[in-house]
BASE-533682 format. One record per atom (N, C-alpha, C, O, CB): residue in three letters; x, y, z. Coordinates in pm, whole numbers, plus 50000, padded with zeros to 5 digits. Glycine has a CB too. Layout:
ALAXYZ
...
This chain:
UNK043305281907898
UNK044375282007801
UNK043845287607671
UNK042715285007628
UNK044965267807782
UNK044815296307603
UNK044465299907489
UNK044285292307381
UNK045195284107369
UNK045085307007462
UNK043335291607283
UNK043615279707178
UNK045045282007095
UNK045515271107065
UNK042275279107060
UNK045735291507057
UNK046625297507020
UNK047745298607074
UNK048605303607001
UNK046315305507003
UNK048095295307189
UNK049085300107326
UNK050035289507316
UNK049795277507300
UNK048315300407497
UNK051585297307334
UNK052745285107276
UNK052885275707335
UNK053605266807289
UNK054055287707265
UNK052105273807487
UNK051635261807632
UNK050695252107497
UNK051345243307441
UNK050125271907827
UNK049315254007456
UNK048665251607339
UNK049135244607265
UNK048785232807251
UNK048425260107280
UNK050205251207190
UNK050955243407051
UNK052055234807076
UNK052405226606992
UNK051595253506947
UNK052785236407217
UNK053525229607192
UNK053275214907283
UNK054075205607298
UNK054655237107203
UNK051825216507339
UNK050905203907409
UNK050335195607253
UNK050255183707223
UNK049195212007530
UNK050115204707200
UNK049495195107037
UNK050585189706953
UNK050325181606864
UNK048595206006909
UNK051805193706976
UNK052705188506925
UNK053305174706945
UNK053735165806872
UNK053375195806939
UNK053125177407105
UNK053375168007231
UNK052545156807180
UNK053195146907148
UNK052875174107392
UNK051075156207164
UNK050065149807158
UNK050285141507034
UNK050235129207022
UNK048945158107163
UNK050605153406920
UNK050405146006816
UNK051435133306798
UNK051005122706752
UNK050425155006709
UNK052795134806835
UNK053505127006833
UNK053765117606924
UNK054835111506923
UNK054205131506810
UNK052555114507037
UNK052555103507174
UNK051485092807113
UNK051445080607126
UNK051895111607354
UNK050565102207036
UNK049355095706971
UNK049585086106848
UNK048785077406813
UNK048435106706923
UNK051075089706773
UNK051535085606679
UNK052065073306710
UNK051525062806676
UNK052265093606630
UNK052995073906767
UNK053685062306880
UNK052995054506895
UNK053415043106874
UNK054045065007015
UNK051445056206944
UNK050345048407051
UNK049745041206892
UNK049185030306905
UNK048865061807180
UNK049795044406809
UNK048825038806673
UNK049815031006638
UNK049575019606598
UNK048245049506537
UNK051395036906652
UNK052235022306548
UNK052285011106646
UNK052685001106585
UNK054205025206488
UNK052075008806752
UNK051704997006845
UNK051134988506758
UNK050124993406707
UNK050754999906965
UNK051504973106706
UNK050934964506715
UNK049654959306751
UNK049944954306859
UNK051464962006748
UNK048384956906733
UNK047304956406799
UNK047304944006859
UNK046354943506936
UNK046234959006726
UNK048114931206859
UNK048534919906967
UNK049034929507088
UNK048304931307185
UNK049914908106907
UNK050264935507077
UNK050554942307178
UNK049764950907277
UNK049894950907399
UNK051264947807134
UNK048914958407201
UNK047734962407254
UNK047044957607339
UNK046774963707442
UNK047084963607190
UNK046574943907306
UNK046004939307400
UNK046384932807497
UNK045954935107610
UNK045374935007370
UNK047104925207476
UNK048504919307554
UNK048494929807696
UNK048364928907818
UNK050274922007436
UNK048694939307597
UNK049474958407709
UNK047944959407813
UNK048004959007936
UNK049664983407540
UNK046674960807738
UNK045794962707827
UNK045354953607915
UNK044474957307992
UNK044954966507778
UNK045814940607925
UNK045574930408038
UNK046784930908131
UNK046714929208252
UNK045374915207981
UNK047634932708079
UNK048674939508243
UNK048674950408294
UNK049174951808406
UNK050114940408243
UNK047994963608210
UNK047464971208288
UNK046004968408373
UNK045654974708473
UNK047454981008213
UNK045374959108318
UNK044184955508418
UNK044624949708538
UNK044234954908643
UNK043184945708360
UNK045534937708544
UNK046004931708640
UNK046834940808744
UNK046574939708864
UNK046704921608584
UNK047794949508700
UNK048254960608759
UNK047664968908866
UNK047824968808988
UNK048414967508673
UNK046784977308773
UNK045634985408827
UNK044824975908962
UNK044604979509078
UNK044474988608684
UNK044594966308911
UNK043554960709006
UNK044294958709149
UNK043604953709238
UNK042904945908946
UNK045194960809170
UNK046354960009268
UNK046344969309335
UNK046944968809442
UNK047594959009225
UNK045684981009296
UNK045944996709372
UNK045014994909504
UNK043824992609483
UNK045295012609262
UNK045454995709634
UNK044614993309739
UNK043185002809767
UNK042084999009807
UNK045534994209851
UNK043675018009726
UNK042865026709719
UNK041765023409594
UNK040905032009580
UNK043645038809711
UNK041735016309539
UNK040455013209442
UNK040015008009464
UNK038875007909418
UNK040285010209345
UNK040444997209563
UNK038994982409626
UNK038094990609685
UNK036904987809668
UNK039474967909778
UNK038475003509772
UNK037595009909833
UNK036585020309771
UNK035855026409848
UNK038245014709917
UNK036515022409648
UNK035805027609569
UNK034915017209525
UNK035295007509459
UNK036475033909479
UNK033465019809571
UNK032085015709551
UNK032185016209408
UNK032425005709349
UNK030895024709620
UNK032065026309349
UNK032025035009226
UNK032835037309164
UNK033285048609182
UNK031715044809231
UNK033425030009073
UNK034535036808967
UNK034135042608830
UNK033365037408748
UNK035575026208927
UNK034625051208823
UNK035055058708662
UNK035745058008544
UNK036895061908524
UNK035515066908666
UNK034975052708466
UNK036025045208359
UNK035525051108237
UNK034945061808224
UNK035995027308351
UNK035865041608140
UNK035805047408003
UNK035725038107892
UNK036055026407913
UNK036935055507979
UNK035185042907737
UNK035165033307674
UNK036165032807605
UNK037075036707679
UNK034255031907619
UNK036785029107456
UNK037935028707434
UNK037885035207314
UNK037075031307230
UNK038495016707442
UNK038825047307283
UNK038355047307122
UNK039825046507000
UNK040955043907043
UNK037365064807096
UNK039705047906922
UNK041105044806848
UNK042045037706880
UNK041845025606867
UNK041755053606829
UNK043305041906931
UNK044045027606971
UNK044525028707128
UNK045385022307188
UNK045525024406864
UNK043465041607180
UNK043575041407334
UNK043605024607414
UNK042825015707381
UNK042105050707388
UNK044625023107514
UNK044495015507640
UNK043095006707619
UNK042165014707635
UNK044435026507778
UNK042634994907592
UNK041524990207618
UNK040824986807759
UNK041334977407819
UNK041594981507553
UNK039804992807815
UNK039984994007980
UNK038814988307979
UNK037924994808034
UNK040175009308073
UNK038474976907929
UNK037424966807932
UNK037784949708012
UNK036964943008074
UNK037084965307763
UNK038984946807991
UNK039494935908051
UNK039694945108217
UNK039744938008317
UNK041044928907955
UNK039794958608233
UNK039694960808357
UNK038464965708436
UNK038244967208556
UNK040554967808372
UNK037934967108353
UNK036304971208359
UNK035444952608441
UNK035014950908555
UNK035584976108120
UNK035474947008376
UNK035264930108384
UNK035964932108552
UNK035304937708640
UNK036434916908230
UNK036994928208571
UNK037394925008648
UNK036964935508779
UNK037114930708891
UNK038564922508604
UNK036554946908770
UNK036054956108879
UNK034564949608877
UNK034114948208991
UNK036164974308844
UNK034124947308824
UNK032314937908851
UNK032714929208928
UNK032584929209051
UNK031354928508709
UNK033374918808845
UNK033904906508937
UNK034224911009090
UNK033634906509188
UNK035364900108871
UNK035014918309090
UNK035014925109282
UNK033634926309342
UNK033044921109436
UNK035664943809304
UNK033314935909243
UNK031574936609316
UNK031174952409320
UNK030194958009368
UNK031474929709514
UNK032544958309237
UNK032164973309250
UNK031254979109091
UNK031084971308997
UNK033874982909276
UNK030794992609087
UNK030254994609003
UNK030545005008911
UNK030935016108949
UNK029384994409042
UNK030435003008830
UNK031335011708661
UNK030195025008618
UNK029005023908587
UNK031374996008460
UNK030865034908625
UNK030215048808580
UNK030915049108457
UNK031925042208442
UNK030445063108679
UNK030485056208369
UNK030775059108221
UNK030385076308182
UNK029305082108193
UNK029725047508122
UNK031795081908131
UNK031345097708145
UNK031045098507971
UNK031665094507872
UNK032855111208222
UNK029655106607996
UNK029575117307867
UNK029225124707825
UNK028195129307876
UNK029415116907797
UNK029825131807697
UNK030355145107689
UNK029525153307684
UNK028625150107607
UNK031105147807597
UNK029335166007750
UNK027805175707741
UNK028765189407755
UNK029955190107784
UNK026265173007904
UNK027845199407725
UNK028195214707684
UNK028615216507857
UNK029335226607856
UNK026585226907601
UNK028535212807968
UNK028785217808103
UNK029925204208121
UNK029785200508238
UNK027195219308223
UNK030905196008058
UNK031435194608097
UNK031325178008100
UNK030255175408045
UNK031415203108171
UNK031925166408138
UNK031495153308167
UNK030685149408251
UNK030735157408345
UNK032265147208191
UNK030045142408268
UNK028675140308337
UNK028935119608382
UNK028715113408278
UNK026985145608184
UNK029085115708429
UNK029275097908476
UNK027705093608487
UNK026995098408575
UNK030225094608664
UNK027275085108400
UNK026365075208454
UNK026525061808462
UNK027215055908379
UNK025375075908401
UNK025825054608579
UNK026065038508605
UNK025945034108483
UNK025315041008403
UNK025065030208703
UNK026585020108437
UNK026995011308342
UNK026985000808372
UNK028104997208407
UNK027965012508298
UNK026214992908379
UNK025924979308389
UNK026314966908287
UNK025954970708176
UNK024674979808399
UNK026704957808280
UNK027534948008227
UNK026484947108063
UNK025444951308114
UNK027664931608350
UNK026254945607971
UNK025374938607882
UNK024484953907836
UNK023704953007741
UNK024374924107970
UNK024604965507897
UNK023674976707870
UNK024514984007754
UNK025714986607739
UNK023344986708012
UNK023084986507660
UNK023854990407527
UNK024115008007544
UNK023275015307597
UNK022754985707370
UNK025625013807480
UNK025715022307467
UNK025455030107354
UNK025305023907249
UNK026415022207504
UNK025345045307352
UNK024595049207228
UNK026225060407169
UNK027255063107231
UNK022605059607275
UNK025915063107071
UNK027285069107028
UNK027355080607068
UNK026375087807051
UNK027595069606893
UNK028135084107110
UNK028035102907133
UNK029125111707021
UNK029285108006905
UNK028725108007331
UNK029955126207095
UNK030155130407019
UNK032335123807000
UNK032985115507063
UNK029445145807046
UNK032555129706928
UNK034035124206940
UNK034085111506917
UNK035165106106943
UNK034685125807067
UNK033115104006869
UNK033185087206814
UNK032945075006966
UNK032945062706970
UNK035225084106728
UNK032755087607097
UNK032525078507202
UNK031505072907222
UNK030555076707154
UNK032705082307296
UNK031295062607314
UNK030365049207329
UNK029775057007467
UNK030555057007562
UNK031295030307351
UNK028755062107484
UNK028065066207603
UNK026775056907620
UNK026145048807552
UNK027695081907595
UNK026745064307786
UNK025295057207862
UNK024675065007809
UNK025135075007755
UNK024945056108025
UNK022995060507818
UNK021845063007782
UNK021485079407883
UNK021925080907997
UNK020905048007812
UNK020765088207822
UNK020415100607871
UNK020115101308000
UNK020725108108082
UNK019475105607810
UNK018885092008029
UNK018065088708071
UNK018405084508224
UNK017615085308318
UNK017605081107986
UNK019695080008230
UNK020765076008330
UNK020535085108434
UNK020635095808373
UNK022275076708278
UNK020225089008586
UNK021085095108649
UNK022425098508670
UNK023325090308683
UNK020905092808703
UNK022575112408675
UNK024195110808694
UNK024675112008819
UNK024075117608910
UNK024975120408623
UNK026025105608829
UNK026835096708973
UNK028245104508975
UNK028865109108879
UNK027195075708943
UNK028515104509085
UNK030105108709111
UNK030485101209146
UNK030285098009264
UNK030595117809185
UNK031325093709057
UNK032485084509148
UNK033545084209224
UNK033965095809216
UNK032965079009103
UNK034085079809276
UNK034645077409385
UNK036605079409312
UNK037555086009355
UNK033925060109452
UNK036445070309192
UNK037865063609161
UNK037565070408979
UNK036505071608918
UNK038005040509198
UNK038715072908946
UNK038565074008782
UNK039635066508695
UNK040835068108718
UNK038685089708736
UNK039305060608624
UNK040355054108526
UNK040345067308412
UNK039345070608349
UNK039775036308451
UNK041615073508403
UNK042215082208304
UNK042415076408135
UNK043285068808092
UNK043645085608369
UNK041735080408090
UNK042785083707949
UNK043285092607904
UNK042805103907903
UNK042465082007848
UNK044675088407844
UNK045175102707800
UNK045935098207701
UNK045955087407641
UNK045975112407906
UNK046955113707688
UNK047275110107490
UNK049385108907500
UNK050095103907414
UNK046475133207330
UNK049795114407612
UNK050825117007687
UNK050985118907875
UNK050175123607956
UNK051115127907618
UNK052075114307891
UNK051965119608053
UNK053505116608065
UNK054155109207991
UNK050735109608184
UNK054085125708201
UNK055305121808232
UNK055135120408381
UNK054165121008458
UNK056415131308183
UNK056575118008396
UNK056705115108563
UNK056535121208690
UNK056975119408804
UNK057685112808588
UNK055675129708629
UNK055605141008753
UNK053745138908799
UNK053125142408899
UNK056115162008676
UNK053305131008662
UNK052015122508714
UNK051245135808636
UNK050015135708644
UNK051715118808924
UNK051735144608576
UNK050885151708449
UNK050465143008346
UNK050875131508330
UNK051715162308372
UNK049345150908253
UNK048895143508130
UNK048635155808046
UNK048355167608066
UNK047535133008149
UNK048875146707928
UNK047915152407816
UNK046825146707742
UNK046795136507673
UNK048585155807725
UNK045645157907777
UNK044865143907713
UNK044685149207550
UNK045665151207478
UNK042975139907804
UNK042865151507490
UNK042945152907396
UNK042865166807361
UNK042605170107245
UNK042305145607355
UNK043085176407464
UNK042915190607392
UNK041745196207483
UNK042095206407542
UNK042455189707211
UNK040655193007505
UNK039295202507564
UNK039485204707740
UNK038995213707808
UNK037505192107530
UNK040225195307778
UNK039845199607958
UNK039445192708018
UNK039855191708133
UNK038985208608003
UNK038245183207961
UNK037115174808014
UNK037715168708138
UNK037365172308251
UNK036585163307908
UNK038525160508117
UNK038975152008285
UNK039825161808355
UNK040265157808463
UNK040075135508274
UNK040145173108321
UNK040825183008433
UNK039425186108476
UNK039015184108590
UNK041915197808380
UNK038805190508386
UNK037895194808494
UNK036885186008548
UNK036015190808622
UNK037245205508454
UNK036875176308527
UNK035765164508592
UNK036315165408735
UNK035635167108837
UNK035845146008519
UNK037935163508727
UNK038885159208844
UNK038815171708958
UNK038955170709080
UNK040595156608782
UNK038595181508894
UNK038455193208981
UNK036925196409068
UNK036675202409173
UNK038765205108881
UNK036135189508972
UNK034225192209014
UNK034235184009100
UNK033875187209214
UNK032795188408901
UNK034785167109061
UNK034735155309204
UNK035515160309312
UNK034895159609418
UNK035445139109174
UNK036805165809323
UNK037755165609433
UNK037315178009544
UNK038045181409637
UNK039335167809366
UNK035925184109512
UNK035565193709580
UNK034705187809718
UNK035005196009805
UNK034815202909483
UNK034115181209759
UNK033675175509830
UNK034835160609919
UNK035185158710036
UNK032475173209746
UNK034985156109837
UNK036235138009928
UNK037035140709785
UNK036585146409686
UNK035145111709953
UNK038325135109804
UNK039535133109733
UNK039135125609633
UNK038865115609700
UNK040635127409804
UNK038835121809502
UNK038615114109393
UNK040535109209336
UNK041435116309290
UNK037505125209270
UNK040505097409361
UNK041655087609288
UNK041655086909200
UNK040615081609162
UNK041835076609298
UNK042485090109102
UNK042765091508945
UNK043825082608904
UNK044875083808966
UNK043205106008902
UNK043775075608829
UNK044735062508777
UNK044305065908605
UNK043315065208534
UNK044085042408854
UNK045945070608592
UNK046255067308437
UNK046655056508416
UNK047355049108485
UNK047155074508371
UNK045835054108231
UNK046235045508127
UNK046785047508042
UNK046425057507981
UNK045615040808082
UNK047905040307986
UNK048255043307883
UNK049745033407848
UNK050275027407942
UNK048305058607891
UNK050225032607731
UNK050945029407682
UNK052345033607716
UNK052475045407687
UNK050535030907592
UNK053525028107770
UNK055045031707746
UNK055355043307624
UNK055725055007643
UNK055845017007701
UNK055195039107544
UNK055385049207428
UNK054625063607403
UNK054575072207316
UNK055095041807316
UNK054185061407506
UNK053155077007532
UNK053665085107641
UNK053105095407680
UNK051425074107583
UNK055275078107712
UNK055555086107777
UNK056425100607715
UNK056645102207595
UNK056095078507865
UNK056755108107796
UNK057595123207744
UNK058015125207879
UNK057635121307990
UNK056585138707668
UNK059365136307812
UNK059965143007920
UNK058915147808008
UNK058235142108094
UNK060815154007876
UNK058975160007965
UNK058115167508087
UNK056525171607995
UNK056595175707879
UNK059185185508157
UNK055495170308049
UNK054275177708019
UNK054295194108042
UNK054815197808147
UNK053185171408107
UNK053905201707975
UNK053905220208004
UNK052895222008096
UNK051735223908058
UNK053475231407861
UNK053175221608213
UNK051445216508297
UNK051245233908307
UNK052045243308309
UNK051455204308520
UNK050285233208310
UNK049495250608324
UNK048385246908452
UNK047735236508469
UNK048335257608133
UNK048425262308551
UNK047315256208716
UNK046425251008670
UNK045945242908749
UNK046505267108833
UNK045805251408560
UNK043835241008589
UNK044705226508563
UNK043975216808581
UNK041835244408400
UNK046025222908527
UNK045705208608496
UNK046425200608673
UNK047215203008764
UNK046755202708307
UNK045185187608615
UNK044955182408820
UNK046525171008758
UNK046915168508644
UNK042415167708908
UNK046845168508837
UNK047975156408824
UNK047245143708875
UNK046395143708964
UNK049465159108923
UNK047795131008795
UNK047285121708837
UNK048105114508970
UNK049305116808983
UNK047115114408723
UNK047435106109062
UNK047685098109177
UNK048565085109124
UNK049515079909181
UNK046225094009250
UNK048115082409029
UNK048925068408993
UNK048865072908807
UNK048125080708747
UNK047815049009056
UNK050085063208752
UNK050065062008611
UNK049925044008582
UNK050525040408683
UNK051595069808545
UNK049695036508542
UNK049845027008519
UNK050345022508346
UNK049485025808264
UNK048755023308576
UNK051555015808287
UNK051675012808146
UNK051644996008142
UNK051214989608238
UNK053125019808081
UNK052014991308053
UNK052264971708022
UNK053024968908085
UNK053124956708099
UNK052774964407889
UNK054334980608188
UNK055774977408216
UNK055374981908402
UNK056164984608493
UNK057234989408099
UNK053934981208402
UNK053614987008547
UNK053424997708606
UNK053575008708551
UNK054234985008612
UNK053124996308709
UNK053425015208811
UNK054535021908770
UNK055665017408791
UNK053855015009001
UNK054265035408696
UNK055255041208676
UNK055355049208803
UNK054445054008870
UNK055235047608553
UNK056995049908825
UNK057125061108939
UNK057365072608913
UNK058185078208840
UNK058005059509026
UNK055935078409029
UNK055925091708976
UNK056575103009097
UNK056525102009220
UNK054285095208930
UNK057245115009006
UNK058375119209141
UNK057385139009120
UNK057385147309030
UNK061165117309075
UNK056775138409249
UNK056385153509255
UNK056955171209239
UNK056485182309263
UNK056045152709358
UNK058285165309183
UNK058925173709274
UNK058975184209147
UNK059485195309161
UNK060435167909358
């Protein structure tokens, strides 16, 4: 995509005003919102079977995916954490109590030093999405293309987060962007229609 291209501007437009929405949220609500999306999520049958999930840390007034993070240990599965490098997202294991170091964009990453893992399952963030199981995230690509590097070898499960108020009509989807498998908000499985 062009940085310039009216697909471009009118996705940042999109963004800016889903992101707006997502900040006047209440921060009770917030959290409130991110424990029924944990409970939700944890419901998806296709994720018990992921050894390995893909998650994330939280930043601004994104989805908090830590009450669902907790509860995937408790199963017995294990939490990858992606971060950000010049080739793209990179997942390393994340272990309960292991300190993260800051990276770029204000995110909470694993240590260098980490091997990196492909997981199995990914917990999404994004900034918009509609019913067709598109997103928008923040502008660079990163989880289109994470979603595209994993799905080359076994199918990688993608489960969005996010807020009701981050929904929109339609997303301007352009071919590199992957659609997500599930959306999850505070109000549940959204249904998503392919068509």
């Amino acid at each position: 995509m062009a940085p310039h291209s009216p697909v471009s501007s009118l996705k940042s437009d999109l963004r800016g005003a889903a992101l707006a929405r997502r900040d006047a949220l209440d921060p009770e609500a917030r959290r409130d919102g991110a424990l029924r999306i944990a409970e939700t999520v944890m419901g998806i049958e296709r994720l018990a079977d992921a050894p390995l999930v893909g998650a994330f840390w939280p930043i601004r007034s994104e989805v908090d995916p830590r009450p669902l993070i907790e509860r995937l240990f408790a199963r017995g599965q294990r939490i990858a954490l992606p971060k950000v490098t010049p080739d793209g997202l990179v997942f390393r294991e994340w272990r309960a109590g292991e300190a993260l170091v800051r990276g770029g964009f204000g995110l909470s990453e694993p240590h260098d030093d980490l091997p990196p893992v492909d997981p199995g399952a990914l917990i999404v963030p994004l900034a918009a999405f509609d019913r067709r199981g598109q997103r928008i995230g923040y502008g660079r690509g990163y989880y289109d293309q994470a979603i595209a590097r994993l799905s080359r070898d076994r199918p990688v499960l993608t489960i969005g987060v996010a807020f009701s108020v981050q929904e929109i009509d339609e997303v301007p989807a352009e071919p590199h962007d992957q659609p997500l498998d599930h959306l999850v908000t505070e109000a549940g499985h959204v249904p998503l229609s392919r068509s």
